[in-house]
N, C-alpha and C positions, 0 to 999 in steps of 0.2 A: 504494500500500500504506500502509494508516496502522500506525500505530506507537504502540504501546499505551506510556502510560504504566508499567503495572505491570512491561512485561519491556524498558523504560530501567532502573526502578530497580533488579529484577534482578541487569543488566548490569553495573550502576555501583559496586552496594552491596560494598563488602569488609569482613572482620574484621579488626584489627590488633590485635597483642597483647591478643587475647580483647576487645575493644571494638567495638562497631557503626561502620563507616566512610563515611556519609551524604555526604563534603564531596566525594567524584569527580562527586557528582548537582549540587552547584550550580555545578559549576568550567564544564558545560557547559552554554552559554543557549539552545540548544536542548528537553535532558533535562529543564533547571530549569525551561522555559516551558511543557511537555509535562504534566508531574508537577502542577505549579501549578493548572492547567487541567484536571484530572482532578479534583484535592481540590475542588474549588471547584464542579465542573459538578452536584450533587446540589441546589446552595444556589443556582441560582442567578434561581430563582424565589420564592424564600422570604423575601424582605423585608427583607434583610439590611443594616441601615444599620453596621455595623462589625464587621472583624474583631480579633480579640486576639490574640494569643502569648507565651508565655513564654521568656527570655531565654536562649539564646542564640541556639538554629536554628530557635525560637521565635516570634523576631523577623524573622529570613529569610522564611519558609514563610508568616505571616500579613501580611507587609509588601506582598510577592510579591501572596496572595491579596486583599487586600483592592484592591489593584492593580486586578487584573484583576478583578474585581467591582464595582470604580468606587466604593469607598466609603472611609472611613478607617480607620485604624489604631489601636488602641487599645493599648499595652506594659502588661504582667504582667512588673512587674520584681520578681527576687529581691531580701532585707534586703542592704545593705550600700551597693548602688548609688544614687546620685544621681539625685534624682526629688523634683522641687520641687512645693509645696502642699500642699494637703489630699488624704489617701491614704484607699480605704480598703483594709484588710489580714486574710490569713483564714492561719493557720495550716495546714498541710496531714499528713495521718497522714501516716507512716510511707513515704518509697519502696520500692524495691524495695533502697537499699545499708540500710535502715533511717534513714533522715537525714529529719528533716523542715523544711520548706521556710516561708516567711514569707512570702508573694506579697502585690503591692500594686498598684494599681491606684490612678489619679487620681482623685480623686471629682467631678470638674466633666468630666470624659472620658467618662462616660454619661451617658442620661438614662430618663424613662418611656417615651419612643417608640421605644426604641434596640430592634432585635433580632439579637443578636450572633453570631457563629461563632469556634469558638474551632478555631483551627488549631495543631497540634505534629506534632513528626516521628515522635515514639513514644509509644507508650500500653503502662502495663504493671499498675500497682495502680491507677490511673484515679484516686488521691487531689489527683495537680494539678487533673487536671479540673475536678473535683467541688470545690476549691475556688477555684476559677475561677468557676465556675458559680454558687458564694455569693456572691461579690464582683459579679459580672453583675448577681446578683436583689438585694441591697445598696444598689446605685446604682438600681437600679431600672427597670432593663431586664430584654429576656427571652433567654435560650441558645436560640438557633435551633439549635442542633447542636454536634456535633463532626467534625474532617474531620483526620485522623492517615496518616501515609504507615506506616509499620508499626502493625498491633494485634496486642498480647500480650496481654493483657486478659483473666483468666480469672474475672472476678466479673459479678457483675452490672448494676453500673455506668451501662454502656452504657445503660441506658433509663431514668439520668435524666438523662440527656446531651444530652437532644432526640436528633435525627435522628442518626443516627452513621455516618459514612461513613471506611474506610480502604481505602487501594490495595493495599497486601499484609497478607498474617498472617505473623505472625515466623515459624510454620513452612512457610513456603516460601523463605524467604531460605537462603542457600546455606549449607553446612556451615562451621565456623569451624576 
C-alpha cells in the first residue's frame, strides 16, 4: 500500500493557539522523506540546477529538496541575519499579518545557467514568491517553479511562478 504524501501531512498537521503546526511532519523521517519527495516529483525532469527557501521551514523543505534532486541549495535569508558578501535584495508587498519582508539572496549563489525551484511550506499572498522570483531573474537565472506543501493563494500569482505545484489547499487541512 503506498502512502500518499498529502494524507501524512493531513495526519500530522495540527493548529495551536490559532497557528499552523507543520513541525509533527519533520519530527518524522519517514513523513519528512515522503512529503519531500512529492514536492519535488513535478520538477524533477525540469533542469533544475538549484533549489531556494526562505528562512525558517524554508530552509528545511528546500535543503530537504534540493537533496533529493541532487542539486544545491540556495538560502532566501530574511534582513537582520548574517549572510556575508554581495547580496542581492527585493522588498516584498504586504503578507498576509501586513508586515513586509527584505529577502536577500547571495549574488555569486546564481548564475545565467541556473534554473531554480523555489520550495516553502505555505503560500498565501504569493508576494515572497514573487519576490523570490525577482531576485532569481536578478542574478540571472530562470524560476522553474514553485512547489509549496499548503496553497492558500487566492490571486493570480500562481502563473508567474513557472510551474506550481502544492500537496494540499489550506481548505482541506482540518478545522482549527
Amino acid at each position: 500500500m503506498t502512502i500518499l504524501a498529502r494524507d501524512l501531512l493531513l495526519e500530522r498537521f495540527r493548529w495551536v493557539d490559532g497557528h499552523a503546526d507543520m513541525w509533527p511532519l519533520f519530527r518524522d523521517g519517514d513523513a519528512f522523506r515522503t512529503v519531500v519527495r512529492a514536492l519535488v516529483a513535478p520538477f524533477r525532469d525540469a533542469g533544475v540546477t538549484g533549489v531556494c527557501g526562505i528562512e525558517s521551514r524554508g530552509f528545511l523543505l528546500g535543503g530537504a529538496a534540493a537533496l533529493e534532486l541532487g542539486v544545491g541549495f540556495v538560502a532566501v535569508r530574511k534582513a537582520g541575519g548574517m549572510f556575508p558578501g554581495e547580496k542581492l535584495v527585493r522588498e516584498t508587498k504586504p503578507d498576509y499579518r501586513g508586515i513586509r519582508h527584505s529577502l536577500r539572496i547571495q549574488r555569486a549563489s546564481l548564475g545565467a545557467a541556473d534554473q531554480v525551484l523555489f520550495v516553502d511550506d505555505w503560500i498565501e499572498t504569493g508576494n515572497q514568491a514573487l519576490a523570490v522570483r525577482d531576485l532569481v531573474s536578478s542574478a540571472g537565472a530562470e524560476l522553474a517553479g514553485c512547489a509549496v506543501v499548503v496553497d492558500q493563494m487566492q490571486s493570480n500569482s500562481k502563473e508567474t511562478l513557472g510551474r506550481f505545484h502544492a500537496l494540499v489547499t489550506s481548505d482541506e487541512l482540518p478545522d482549527a
